[in-house]
Rosetta silent file (secondary structure, phi, psi, omega in degrees, C-alpha in Angstrom):
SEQUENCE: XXXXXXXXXXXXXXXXXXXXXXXXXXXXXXXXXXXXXXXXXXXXXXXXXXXXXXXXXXXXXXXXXXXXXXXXXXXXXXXXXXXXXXXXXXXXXXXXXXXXXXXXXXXXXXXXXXXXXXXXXXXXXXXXXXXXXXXXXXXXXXXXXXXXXXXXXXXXXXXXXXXXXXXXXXXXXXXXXXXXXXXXXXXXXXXXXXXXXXXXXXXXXXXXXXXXXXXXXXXXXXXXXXXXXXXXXXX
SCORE:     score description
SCORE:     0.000 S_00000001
   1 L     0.000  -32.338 -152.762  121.616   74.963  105.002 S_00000001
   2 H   -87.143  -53.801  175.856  119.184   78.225  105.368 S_00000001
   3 H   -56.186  -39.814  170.106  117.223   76.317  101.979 S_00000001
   4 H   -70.368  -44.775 -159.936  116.668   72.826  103.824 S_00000001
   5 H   -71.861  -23.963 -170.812  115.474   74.384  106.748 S_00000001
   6 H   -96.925   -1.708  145.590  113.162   76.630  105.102 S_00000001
   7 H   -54.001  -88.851  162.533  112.154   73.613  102.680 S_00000001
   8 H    12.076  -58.252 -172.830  111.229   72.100  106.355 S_00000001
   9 H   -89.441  -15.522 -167.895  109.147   74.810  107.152 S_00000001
  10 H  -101.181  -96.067 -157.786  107.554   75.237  103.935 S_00000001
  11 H   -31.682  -49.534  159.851  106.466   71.290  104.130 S_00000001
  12 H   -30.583  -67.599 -171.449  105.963   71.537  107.778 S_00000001
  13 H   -77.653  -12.812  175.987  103.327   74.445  107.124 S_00000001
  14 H   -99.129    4.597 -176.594  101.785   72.622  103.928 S_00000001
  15 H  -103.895  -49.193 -163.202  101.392   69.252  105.768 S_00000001
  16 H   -79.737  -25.067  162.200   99.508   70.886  109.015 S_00000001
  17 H  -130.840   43.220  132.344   97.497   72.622  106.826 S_00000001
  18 H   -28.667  -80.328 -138.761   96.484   69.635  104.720 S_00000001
  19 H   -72.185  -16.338  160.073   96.151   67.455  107.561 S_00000001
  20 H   -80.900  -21.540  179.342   93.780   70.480  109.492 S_00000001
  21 H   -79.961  -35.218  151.298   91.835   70.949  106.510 S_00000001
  22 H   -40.396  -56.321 -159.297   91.237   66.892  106.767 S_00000001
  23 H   -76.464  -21.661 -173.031   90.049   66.309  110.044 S_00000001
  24 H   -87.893   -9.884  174.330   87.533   69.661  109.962 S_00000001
  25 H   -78.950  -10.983  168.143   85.964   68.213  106.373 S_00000001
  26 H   -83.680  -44.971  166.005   85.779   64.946  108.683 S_00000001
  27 H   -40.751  -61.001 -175.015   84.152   66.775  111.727 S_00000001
  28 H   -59.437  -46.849  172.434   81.701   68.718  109.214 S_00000001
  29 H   -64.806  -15.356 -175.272   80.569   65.405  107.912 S_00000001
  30 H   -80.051  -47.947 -176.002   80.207   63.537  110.996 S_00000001
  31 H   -56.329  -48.628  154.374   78.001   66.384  112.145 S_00000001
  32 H   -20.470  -76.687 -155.317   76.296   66.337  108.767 S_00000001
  33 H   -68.765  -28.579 -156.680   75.590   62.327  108.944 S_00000001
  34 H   -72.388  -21.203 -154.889   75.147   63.056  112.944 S_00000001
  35 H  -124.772  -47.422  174.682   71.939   65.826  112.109 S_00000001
  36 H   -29.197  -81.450  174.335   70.936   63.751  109.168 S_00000001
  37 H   -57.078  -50.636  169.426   70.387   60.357  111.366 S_00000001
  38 H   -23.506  -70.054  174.815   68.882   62.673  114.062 S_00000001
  39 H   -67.124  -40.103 -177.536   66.093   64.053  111.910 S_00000001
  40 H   -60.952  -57.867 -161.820   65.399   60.722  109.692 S_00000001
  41 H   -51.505  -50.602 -175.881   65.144   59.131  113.671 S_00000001
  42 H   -60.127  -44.540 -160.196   62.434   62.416  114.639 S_00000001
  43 H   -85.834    1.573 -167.459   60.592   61.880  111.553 S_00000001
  44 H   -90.530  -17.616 -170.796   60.495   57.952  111.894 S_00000001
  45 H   -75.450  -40.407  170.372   59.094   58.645  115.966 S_00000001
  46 H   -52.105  -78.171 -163.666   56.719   61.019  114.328 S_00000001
  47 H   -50.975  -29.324 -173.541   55.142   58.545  111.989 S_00000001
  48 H   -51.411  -55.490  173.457   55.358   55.930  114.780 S_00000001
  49 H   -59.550  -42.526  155.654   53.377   58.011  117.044 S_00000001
  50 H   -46.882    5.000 -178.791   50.873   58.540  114.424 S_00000001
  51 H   -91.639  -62.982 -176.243   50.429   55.047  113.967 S_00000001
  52 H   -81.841  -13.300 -109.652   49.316   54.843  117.369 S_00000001
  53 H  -102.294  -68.899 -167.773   47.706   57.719  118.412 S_00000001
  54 H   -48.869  -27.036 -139.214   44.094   57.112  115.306 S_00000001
  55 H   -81.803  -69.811 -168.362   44.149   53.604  116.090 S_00000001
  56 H   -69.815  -13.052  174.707   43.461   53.931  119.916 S_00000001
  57 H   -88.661  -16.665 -156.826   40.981   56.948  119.158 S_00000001
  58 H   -87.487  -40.521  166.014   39.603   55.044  116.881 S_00000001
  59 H   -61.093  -50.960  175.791   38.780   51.597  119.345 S_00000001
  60 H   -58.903  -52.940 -175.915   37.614   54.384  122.147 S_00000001
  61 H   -40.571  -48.522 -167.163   35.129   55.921  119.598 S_00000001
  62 H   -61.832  -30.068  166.619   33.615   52.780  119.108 S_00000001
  63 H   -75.391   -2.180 -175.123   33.188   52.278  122.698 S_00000001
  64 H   -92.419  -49.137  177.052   31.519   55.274  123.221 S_00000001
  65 H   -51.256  -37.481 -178.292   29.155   54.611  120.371 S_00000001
  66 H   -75.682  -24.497  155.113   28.288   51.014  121.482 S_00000001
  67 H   -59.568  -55.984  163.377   27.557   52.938  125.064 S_00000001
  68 H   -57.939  -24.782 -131.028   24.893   55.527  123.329 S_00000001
  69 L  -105.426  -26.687 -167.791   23.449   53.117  121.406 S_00000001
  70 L  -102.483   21.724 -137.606   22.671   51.519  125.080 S_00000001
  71 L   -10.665   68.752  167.678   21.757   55.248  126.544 S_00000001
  72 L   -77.132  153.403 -179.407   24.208   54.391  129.285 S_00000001
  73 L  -101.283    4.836  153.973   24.689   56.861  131.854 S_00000001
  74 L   -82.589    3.637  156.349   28.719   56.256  131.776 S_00000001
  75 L   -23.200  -83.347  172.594   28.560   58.186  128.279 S_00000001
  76 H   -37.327  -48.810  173.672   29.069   61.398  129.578 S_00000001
  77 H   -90.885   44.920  128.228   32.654   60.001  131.671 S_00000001
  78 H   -73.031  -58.051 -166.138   33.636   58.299  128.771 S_00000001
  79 H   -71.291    4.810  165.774   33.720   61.462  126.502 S_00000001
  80 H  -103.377   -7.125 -167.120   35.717   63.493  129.551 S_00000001
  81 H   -95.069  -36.070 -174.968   37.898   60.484  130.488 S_00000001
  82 H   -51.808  -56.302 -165.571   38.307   60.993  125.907 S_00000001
  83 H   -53.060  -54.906  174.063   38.717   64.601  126.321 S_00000001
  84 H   -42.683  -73.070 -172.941   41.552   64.223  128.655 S_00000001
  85 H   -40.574  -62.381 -162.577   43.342   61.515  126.995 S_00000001
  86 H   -67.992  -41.942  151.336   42.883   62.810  123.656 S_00000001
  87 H    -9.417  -84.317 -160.262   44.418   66.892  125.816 S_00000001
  88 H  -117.115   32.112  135.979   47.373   64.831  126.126 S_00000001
  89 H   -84.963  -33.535  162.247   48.194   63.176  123.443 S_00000001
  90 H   -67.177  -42.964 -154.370   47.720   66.226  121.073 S_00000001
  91 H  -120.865  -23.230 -152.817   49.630   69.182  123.492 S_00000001
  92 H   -99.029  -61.375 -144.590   51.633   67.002  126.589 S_00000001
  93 L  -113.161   58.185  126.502   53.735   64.209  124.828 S_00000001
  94 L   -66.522   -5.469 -172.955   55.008   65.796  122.000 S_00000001
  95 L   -93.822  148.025  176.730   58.585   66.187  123.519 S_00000001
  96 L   -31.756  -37.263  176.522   60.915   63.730  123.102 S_00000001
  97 L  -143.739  172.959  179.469   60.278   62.475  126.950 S_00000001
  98 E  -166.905  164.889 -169.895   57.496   63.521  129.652 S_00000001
  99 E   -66.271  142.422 -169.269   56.740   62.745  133.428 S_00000001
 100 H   -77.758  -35.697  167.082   56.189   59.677  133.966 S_00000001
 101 H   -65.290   -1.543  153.043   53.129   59.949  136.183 S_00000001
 102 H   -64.585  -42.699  178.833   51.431   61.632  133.164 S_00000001
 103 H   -55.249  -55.483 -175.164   52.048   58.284  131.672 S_00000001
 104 H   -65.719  -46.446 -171.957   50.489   56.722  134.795 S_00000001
 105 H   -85.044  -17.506  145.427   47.438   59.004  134.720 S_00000001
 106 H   -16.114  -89.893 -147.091   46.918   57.990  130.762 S_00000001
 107 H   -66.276   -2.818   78.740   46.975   54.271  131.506 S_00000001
 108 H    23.866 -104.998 -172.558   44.593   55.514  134.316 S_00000001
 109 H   -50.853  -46.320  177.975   42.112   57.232  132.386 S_00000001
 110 H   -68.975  -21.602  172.251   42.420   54.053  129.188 S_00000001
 111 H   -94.560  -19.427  135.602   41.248   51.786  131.837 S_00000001
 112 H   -22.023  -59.944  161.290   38.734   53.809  133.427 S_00000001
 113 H   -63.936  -44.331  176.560   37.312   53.396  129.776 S_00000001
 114 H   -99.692  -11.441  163.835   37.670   49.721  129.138 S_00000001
 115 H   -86.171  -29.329  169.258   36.358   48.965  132.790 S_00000001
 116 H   -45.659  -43.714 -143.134   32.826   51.225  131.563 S_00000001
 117 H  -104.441  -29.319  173.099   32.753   48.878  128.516 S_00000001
 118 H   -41.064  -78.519 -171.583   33.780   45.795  130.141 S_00000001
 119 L   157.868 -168.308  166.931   31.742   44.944  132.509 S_00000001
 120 L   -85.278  -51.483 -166.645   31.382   43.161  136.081 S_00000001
 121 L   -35.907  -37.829 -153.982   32.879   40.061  134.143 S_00000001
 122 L  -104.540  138.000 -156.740   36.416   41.475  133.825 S_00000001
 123 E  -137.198  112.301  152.909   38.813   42.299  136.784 S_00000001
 124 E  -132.705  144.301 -133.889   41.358   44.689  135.852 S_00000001
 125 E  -140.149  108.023  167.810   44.218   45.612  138.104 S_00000001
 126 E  -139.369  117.194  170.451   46.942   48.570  137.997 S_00000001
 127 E  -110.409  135.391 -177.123   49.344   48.946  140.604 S_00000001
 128 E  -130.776  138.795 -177.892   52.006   51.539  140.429 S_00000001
 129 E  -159.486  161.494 -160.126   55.046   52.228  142.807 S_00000001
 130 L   116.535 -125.468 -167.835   58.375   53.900  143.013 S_00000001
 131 L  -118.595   57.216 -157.428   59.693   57.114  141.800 S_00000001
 132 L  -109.582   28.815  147.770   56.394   57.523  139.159 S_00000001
 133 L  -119.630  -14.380  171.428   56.533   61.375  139.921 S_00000001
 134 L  -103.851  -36.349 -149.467   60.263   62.418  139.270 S_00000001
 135 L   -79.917  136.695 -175.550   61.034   59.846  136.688 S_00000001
 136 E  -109.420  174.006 -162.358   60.642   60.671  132.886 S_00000001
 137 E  -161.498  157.058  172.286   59.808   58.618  129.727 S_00000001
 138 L   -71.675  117.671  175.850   59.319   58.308  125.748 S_00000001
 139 L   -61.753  148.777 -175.716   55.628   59.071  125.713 S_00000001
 140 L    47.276   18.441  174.369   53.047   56.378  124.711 S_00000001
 141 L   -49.651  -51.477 -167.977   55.858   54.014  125.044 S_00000001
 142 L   -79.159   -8.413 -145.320   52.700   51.402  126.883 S_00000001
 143 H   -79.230  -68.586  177.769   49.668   51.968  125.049 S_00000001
 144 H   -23.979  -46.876 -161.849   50.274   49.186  122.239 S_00000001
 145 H   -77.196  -39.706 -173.098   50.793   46.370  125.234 S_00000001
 146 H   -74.864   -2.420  170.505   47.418   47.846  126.673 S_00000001
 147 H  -110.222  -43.838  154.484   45.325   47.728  123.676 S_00000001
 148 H    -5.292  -62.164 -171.294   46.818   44.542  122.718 S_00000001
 149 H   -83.700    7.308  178.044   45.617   42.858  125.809 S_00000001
 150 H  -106.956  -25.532 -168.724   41.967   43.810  125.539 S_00000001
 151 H   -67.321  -84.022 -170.703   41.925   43.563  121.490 S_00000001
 152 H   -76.736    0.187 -172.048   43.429   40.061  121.740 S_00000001
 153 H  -118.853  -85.238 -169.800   42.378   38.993  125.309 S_00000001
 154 H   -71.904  -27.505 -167.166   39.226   40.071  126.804 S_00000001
 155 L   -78.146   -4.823 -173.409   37.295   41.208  123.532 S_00000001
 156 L  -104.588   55.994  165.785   37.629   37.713  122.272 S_00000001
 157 L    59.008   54.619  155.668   33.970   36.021  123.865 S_00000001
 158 L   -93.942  123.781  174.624   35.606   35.885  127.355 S_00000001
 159 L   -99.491   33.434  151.541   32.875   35.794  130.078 S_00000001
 160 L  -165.190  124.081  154.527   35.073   36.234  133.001 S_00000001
 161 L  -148.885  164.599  172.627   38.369   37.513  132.498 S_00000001
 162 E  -124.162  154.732  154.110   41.442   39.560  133.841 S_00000001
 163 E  -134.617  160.224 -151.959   44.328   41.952  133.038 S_00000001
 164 E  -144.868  101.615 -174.221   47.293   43.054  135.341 S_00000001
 165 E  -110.228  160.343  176.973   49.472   45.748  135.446 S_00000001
 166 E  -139.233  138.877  149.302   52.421   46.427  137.340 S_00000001
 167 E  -150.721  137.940  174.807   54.588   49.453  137.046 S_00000001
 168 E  -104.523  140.544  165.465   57.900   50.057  138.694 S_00000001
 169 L  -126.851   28.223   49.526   60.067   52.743  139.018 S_00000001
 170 L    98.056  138.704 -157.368   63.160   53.009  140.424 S_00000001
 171 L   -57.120  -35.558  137.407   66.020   55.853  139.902 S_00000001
 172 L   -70.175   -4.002 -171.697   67.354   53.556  137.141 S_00000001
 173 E  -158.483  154.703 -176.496   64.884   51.513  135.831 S_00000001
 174 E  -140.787  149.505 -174.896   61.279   51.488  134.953 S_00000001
 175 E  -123.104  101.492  179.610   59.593   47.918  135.051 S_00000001
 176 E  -138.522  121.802 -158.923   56.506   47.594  133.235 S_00000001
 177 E  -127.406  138.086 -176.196   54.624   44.358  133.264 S_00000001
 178 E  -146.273  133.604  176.919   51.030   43.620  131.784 S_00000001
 179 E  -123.539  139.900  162.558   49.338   39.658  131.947 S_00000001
 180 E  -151.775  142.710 -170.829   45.734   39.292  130.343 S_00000001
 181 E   -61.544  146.650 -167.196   43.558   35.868  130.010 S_00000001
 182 L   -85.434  165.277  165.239   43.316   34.172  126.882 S_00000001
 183 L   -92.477  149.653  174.650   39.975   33.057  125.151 S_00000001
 184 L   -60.810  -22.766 -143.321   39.241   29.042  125.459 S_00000001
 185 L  -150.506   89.834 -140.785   38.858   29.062  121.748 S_00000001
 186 L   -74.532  148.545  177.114   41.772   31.120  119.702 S_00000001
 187 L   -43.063  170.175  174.228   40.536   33.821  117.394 S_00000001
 188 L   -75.242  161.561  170.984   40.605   33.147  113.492 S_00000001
 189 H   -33.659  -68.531 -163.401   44.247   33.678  111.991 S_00000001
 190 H   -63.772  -26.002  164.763   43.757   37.134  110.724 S_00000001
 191 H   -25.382  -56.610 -177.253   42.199   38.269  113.946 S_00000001
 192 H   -82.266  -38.495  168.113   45.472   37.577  115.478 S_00000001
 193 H   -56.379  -22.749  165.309   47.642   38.949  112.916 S_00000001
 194 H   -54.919  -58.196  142.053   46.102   42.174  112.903 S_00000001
 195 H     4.385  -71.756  173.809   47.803   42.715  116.100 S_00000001
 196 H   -27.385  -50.728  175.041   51.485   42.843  114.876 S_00000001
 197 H   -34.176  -48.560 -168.260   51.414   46.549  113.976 S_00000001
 198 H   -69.491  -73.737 -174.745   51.220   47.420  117.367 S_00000001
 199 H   -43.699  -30.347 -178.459   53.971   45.258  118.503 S_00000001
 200 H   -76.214  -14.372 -163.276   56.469   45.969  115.796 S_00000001
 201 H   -73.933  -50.059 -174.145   55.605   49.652  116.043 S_00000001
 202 H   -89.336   23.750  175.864   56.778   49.763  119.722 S_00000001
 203 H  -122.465   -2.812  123.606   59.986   47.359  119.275 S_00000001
 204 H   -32.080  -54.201  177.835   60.817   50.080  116.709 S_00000001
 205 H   -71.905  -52.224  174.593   60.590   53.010  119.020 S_00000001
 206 H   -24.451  -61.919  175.458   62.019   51.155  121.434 S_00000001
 207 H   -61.958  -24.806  159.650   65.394   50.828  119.364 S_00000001
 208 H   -61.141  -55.485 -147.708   65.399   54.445  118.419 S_00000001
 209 H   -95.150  -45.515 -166.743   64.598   55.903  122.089 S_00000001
 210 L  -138.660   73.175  177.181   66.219   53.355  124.080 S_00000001
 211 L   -64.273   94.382 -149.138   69.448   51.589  122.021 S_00000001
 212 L    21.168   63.871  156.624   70.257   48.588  123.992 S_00000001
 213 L  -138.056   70.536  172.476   69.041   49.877  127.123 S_00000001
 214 E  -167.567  175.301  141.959   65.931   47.664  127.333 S_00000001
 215 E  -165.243  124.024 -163.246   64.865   44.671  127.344 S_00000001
 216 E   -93.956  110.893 -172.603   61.325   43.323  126.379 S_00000001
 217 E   -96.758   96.253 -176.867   59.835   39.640  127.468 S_00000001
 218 L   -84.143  174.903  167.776   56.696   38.133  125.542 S_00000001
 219 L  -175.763  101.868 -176.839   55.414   35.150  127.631 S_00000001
 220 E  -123.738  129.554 -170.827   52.652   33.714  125.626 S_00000001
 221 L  -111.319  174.591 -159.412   50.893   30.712  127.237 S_00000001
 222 L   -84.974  -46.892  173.314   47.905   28.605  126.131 S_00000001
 223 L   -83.564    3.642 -149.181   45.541   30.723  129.052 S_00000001
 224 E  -159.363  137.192  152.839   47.349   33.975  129.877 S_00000001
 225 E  -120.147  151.756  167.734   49.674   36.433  127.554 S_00000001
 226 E  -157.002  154.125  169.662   52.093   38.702  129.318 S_00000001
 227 E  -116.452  152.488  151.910   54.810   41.525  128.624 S_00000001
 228 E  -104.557  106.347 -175.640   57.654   42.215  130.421 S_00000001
 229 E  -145.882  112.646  152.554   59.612   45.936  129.208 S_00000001
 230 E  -103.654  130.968 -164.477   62.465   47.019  131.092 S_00000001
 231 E  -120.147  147.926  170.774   63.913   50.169  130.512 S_00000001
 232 E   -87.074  114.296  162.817   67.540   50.958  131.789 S_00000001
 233 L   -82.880  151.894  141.641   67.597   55.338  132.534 S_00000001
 234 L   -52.935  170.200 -153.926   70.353   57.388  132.859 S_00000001
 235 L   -97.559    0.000    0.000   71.362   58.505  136.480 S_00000001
């Protein structure tokens, strides 16, 4: 009798610590694959942002150069409206999120730029309202819809055109809506394909930063493109 029970106990103690030595090599690997996909996801947001960040420096330079070239006297606030911009994309929005009214004082400052280069012709419009001073966000989350619409909208031999921003904010939600006028007379093919980076780039972050808590709305019409990007927050 004294030999079954202590077979019992002898299985009993070689079973629990089997079956504990399972589950922590299953814990150390989920944390393993869990720090793995973490870092592959930092290093994919990293390249992402670097996708946009020369692109849009690259579109500003040119406006500043096509501005000297005219000895305009909005030079000078172009390269400080630059100086800013370029401030906080290098040192501000490196963190995973940032205030969202930084974001608002960007898209601020990028239009501020594109109304110098525009013109009289062009009407552009940004209204912002909510909680755009508490609420935070994946930095440079907008800038692709906003170079889009000037790239692909106004820049294409429009003499009177507009774009239209809206941003909402609300304790749950951020609403961000952009419409810009079409050309009579569509660009050549590759013109328009050149475009795509930008969109795929940001329906990419999107799925990293904010995994089905979004949802994005083209609305492309023969006169007028528009985005729709709703982001669901945590409380």
């Amino acid at each position: 009798m004294n030999q079954h029970w202590y077979f019992l106990l002898t299985f009993f103690i070689a079973g629990s610590s089997t079956i504990f030595k399972i589950i922590t090599d299953w814990a150390r690997q989920l944390t393993e694959k869990q720090d793995l996909e973490n870092q592959t996801m930092q290093s994919e947001l990293r390249f992402l942002k670097s996708q946009i960040n020369p692109h849009f420096l690259f579109n500003t330079l040119n406006n500043l150069y096509a501005l000297t070239l005219k000895k305009s006297d909005a030079a000078p606030d172009i390269v400080i409206k630059l100086s800013d911009i370029m401030r906080y994309m290098l040192y501000e929005c490196n963190e995973k999120q940032v205030p969202l009214i930084k974001e608002v004082n960007y898209i601020q400052n990028y239009l501020d730029l594109e109304r110098l280069r525009q013109g009289k012709n062009v009407e552009i419009k940004f209204e912002h309202r909510g909680h755009v001073s508490t609420q935070k966000i994946a930095p440079l989350m907008f800038i692709p819809f906003l170079e889009n619409s000037f790239k692909h909208g106004l820049n294409n031999n429009i003499t009177k055109g507009f774009v239209n921003i809206e941003l909402s904010s609300q304790p749950d939600e951020i609403v961000f809506f952009i419409e810009n006028s079409k050309p009579d007379t569509p660009p050549p093919p590759d013109h328009r394909r050149s475009g795509g980076i930008g969109l795929v780039n940001v329906k990419r972050r999107l799925d990293l930063l904010y995994p089905d808590k979004y949802e994005l709305i083209i609305d492309d019409n023969p006169r007028t493109y528009a985005v729709t990007l709703k982001l669901k927050l945590e409380g």
